[in-house]
TIKE-613373 format. One record per atom (N, C-alpha, C, O, CB): x, y, z. Coordinates in pm, whole numbers, plus 32768, in hexadecimal, padded with zeros to 4 digits. Glycine has a CB too. Example, Ala and Ser with C-alpha at 12.3 -4.5 7.8 and 13.67 -1.06 7.14 Angstrom:
# TIKE-613373
85277DC7830C84CE7E3E830C85287EB6830C85907EB4834E846B7E41838985057F1F82C485577F9682CA850A80038313853D8072832485807FC4823C
# end
This chain:
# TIKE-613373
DEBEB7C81DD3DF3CB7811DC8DF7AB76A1E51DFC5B70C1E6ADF9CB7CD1D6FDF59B7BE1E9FDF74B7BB1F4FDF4CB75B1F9BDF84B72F1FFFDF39B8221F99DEDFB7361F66DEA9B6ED1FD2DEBCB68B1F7DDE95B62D1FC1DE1EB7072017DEDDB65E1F18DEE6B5D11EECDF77B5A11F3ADF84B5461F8CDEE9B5C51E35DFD8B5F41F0AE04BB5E01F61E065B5B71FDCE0C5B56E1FF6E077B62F1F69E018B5DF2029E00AB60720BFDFD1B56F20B8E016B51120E0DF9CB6A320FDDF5BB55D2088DF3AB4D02085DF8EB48D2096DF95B45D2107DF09B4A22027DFFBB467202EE048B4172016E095B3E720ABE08CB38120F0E097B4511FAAE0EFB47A20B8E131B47F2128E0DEB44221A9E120B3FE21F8E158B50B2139E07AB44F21BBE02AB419223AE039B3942229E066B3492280DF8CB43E2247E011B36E21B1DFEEB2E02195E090B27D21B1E099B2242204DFAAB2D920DBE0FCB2A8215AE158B26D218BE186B26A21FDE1ABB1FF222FE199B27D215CE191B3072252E180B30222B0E126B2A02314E15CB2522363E174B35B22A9E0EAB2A6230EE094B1E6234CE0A2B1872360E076B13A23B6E051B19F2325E100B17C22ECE10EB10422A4E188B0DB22CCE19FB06722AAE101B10D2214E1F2B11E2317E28BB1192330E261B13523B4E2A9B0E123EAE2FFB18322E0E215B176242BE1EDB147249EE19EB0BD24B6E192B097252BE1ABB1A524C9E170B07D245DE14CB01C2467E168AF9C2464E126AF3F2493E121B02A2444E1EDAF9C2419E24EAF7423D1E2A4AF522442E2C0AEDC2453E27EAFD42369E2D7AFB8249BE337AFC424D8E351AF732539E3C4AF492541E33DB02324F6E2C2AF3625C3E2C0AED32606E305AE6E25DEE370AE4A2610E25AAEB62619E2A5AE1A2546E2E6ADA92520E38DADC1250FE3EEAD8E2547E2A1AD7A249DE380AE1124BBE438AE0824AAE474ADFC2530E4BFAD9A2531E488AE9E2462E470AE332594E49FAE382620E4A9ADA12668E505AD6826A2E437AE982672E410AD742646E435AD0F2676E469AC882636E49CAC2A2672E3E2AD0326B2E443AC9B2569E4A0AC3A2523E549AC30254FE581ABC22554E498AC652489E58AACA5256CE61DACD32585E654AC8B2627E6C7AC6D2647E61CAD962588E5F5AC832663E5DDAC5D26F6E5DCABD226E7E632AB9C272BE555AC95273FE59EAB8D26A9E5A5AAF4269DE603AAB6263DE61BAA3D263BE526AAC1267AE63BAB1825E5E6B6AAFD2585E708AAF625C9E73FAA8A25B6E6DFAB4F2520E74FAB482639E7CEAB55266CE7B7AB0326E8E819AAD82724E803ABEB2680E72AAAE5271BE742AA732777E777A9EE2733E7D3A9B3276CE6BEAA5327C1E749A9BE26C8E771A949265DE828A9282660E876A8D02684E73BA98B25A9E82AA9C52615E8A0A9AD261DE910A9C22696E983A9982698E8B8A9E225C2E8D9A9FF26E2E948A9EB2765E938A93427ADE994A8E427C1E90CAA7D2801E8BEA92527C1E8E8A89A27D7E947A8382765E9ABA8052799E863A85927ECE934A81E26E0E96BA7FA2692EA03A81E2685EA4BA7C5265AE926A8142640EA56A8CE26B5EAE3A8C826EDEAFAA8992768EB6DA8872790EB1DA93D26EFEA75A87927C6EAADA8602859EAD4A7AF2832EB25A78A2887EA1AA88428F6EAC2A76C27F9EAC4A70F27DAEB42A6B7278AEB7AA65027AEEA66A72127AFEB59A7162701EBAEA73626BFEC25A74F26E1EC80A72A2697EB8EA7792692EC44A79B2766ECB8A7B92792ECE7A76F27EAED60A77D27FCECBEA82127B4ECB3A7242829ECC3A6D52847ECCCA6CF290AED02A6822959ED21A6BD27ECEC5EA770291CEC62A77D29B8EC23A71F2A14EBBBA6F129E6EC28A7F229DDEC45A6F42A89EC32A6BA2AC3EB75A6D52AEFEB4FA7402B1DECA5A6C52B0EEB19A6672AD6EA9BA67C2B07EAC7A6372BB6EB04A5D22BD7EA14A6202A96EA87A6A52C04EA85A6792C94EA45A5F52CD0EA14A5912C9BEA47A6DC2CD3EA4FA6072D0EEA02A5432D6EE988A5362D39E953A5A22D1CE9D4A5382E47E947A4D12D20E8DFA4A92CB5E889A5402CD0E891A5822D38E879A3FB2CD9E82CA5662C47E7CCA5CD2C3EE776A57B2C03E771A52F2BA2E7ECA6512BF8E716A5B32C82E640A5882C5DE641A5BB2BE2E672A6202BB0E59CA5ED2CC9E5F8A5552BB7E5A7A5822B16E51CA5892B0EE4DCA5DB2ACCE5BFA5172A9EE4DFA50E2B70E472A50C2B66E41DA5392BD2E42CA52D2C4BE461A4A92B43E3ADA57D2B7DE372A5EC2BFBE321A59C2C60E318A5212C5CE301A66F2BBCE2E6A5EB2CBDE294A5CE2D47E212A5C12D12E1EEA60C2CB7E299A6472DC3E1B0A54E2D4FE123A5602D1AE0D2A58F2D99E103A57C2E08E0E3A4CF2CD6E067A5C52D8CDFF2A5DD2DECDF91A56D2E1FDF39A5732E75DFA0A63B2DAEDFC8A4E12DB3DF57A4A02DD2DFB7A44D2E08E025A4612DD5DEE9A4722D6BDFB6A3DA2E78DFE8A3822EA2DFCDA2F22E5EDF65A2D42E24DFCCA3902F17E03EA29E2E70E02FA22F2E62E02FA1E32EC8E0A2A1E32EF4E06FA2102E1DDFE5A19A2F0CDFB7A1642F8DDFAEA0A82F82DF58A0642F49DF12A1B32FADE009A0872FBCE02A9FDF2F9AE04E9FE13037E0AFA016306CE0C29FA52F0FDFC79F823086DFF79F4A311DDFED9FCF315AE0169FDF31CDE0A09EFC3131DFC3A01E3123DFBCA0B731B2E063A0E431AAE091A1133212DF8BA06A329FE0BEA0D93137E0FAA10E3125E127A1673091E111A146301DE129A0CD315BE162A1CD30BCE16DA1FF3005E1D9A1A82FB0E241A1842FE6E1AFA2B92FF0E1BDA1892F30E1E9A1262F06E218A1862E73E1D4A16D2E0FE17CA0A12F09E270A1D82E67E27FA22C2DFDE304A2112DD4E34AA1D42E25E265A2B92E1AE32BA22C2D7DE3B5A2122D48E41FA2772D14E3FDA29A2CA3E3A3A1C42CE6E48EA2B02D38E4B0A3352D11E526A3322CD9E57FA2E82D01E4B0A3912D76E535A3942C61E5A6A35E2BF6E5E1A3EE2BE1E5ACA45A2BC4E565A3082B53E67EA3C02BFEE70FA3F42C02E76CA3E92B9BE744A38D2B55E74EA3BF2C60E7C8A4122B72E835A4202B11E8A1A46F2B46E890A4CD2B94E807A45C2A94E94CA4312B02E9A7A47F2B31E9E1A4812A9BE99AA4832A36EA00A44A2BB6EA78A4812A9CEAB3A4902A19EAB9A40429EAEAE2A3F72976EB41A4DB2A19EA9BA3982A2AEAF0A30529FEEA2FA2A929F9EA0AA26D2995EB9BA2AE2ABAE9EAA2B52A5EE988A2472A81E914A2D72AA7E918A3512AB8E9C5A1BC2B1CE896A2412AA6E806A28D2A8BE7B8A21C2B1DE7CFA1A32B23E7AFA26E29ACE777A2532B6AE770A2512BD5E6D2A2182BF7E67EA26D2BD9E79EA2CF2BFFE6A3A1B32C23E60FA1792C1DE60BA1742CD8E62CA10C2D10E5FCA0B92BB1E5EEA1C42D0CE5E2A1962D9EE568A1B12DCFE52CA2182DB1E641A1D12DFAE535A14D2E26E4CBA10A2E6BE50FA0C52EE6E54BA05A2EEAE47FA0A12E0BE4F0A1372F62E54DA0D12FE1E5B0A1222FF7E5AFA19C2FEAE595A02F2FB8E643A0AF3030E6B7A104305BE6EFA0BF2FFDE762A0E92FF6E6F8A10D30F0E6DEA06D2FB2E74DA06D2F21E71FA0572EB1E6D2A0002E87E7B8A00A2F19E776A0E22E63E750A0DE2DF8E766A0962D65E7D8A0942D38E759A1312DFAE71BA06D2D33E751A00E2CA6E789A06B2C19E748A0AA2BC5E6B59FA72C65E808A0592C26E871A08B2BD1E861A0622B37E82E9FF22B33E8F5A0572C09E875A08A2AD2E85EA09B2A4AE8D7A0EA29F5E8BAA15D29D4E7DAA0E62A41E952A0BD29D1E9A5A114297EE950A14A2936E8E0A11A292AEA0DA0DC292FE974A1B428FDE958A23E289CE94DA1DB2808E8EEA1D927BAE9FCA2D4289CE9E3A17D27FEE9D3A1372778E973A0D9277AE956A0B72707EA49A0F6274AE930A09D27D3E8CDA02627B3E836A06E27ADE7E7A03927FBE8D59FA12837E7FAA0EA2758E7ABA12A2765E778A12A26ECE7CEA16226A8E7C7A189279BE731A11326B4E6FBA0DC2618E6AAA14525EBE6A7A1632573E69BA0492612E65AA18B2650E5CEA1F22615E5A9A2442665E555A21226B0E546A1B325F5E5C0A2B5267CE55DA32B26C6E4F6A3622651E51BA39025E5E5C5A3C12709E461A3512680E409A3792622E395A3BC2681E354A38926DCE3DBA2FA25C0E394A41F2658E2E5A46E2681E27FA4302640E268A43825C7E2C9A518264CE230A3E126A4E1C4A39A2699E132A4112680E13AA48126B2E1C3A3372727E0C4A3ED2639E049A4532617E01EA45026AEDFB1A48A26B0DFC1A4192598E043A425273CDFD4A41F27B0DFF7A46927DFE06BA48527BFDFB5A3BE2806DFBEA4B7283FDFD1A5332889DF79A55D2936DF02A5632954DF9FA59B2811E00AA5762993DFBDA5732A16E005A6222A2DE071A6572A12DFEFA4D12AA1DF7CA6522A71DFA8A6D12A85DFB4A71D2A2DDFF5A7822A44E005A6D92AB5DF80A70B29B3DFC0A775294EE04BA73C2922E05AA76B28B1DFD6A8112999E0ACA6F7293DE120A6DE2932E146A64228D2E11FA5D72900E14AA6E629C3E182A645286DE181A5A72845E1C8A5492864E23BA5632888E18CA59027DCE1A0A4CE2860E1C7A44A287DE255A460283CE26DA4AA27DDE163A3CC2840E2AFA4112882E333A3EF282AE340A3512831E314A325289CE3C8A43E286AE361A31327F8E3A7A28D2804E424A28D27E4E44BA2E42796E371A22C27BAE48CA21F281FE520A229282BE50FA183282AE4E7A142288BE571A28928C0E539A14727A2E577A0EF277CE61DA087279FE685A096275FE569A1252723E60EA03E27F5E69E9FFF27FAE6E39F6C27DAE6AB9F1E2827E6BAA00E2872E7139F4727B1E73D9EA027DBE77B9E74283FE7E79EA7285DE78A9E63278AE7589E2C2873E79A9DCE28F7E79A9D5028A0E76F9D352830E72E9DBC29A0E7E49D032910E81F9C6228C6E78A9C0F28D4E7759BAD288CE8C39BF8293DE7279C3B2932E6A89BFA2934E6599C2C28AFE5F99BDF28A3E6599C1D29C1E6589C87284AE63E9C9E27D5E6249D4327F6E66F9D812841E5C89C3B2795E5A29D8627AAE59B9DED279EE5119E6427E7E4979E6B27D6E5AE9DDC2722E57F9EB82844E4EC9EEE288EE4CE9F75288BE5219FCE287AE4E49ED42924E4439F87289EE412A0172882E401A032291AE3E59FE72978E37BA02C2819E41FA0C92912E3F3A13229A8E3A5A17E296AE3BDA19328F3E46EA19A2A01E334A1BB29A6E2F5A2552988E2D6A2B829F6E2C7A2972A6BE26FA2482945E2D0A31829D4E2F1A3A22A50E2B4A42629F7E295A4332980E3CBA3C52A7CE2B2A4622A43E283A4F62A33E319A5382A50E351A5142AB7E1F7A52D2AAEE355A58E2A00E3C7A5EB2A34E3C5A65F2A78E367A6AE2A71E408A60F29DFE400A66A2AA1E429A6F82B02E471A7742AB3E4CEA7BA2ADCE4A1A6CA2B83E42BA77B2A38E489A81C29D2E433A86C29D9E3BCA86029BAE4B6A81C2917E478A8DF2A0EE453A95929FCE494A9BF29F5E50CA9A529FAE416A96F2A3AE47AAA4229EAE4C4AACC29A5E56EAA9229F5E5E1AA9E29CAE468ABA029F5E53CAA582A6BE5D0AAA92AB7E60EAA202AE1E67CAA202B18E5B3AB2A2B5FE5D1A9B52ACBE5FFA8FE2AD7E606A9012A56E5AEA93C2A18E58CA8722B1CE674A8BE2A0FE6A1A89029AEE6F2A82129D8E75DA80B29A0E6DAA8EB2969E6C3A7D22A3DE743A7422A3DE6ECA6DE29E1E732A67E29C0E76FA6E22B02E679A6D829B5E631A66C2959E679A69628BCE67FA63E2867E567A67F295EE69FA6F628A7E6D4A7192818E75FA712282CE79AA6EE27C6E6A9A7AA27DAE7B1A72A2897E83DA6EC28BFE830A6512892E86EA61D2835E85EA6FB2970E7CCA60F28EEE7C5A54728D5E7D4A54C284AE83CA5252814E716A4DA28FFE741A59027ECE723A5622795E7BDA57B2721E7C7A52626C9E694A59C277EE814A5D42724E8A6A5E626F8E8E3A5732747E8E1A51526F8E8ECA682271CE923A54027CFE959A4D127BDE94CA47027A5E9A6A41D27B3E978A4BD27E7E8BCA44E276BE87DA3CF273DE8E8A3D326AFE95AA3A526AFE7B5A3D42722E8B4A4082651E908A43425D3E986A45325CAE9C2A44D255FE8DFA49525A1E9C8A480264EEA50A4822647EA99A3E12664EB03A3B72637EA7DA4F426B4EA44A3A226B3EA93A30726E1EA55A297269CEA82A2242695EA85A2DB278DE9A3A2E32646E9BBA23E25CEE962A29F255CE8F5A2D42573E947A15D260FE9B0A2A724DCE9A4A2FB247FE918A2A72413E8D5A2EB23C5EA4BA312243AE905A22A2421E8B2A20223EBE820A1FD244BE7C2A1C42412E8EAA19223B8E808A22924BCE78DA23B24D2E6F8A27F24B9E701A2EE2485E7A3A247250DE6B5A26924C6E660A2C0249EE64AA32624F9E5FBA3102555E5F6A288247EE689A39F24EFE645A410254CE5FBA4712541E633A4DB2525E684A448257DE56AA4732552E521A4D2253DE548A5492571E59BA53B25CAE4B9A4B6255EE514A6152547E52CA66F2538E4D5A69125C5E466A65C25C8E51AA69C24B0E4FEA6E82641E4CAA6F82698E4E5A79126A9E555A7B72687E4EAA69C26F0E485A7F626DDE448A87E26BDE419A8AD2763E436A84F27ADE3B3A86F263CE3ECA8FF279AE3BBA934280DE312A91F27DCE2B6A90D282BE3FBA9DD282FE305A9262745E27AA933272CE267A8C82737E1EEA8C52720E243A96A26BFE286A85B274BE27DA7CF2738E2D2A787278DE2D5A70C2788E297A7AB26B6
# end
């Protein structure tokens, strides 16, 4: 009867060290969610535009120069720069952030949907989220806070 017990106890025992990582880190990506979602909510000031989209290893090479494009956000506008000026985008003229199936680095494609008066244009990028960067899940909350009918896909550290 001892050792069946003892069994038991080991076994759950196992089973609640094993257990425990995930929970640690489900709780870890919950309260990142939601702290961006009050940083947002409350209405604090996001600082001078924040990178969203990450750095690549591979170059883009047009004329023997790098020809890459790097994308910003503040509380009001969403940021397309290539050069010394950047092409501005209100927060409200933003139709779709969607995680695309392609993948560089391990990391996935995003596309960011907008309208301009010339009709309707797509960007795509790789983001910059991780454990301790959360300004891509800040964007992805003021997208939804400044146009409630967009489509905004769900963005994760695992993803």
């Amino acid at each position: 009867m001892a050792s069946t017990l003892e069994g038991v106890l080991k076994a759950v025992g196992f089973i609640v060290l094993a257990a425990l990582p995930l929970v640690s880190l489900w709780f870890i990506l919950r309260r990142m969610s939601a702290t961006a979602r009050s940083t947002v909510k409350t209405g604090l000031r996001l600082n001078s535009p924040r990178r969203i989209s990450g750095t690549s290893m591979t170059l883009v090479m047009v004329d023997g120069k790098e020809d890459r494009e790097h994308y910003f956000f503040d509380a009001e506008s969403f940021y397309l720069r290539r050069g010394p000026v950047p092409t501005v985008v209100p927060l409200s003229q933003i139709t779709s952030v969607t995680r695309t199936p392609d993948r560089i680095y391990g990391r996935y494609v995003w596309q960011v949907c907008f309208s301009k008066a010339s009709g309707r244009k797509c960007v795509t990028f790789t983001n910059n989220l991780t454990l301790f960067n959360r300004d891509f899940l800040l964007f992805l909350e003021a997208v939804r806070k400044a146009n409630p009918l967009a489509t905004v896909d769900r963005a994760s550290v695992i993803f």
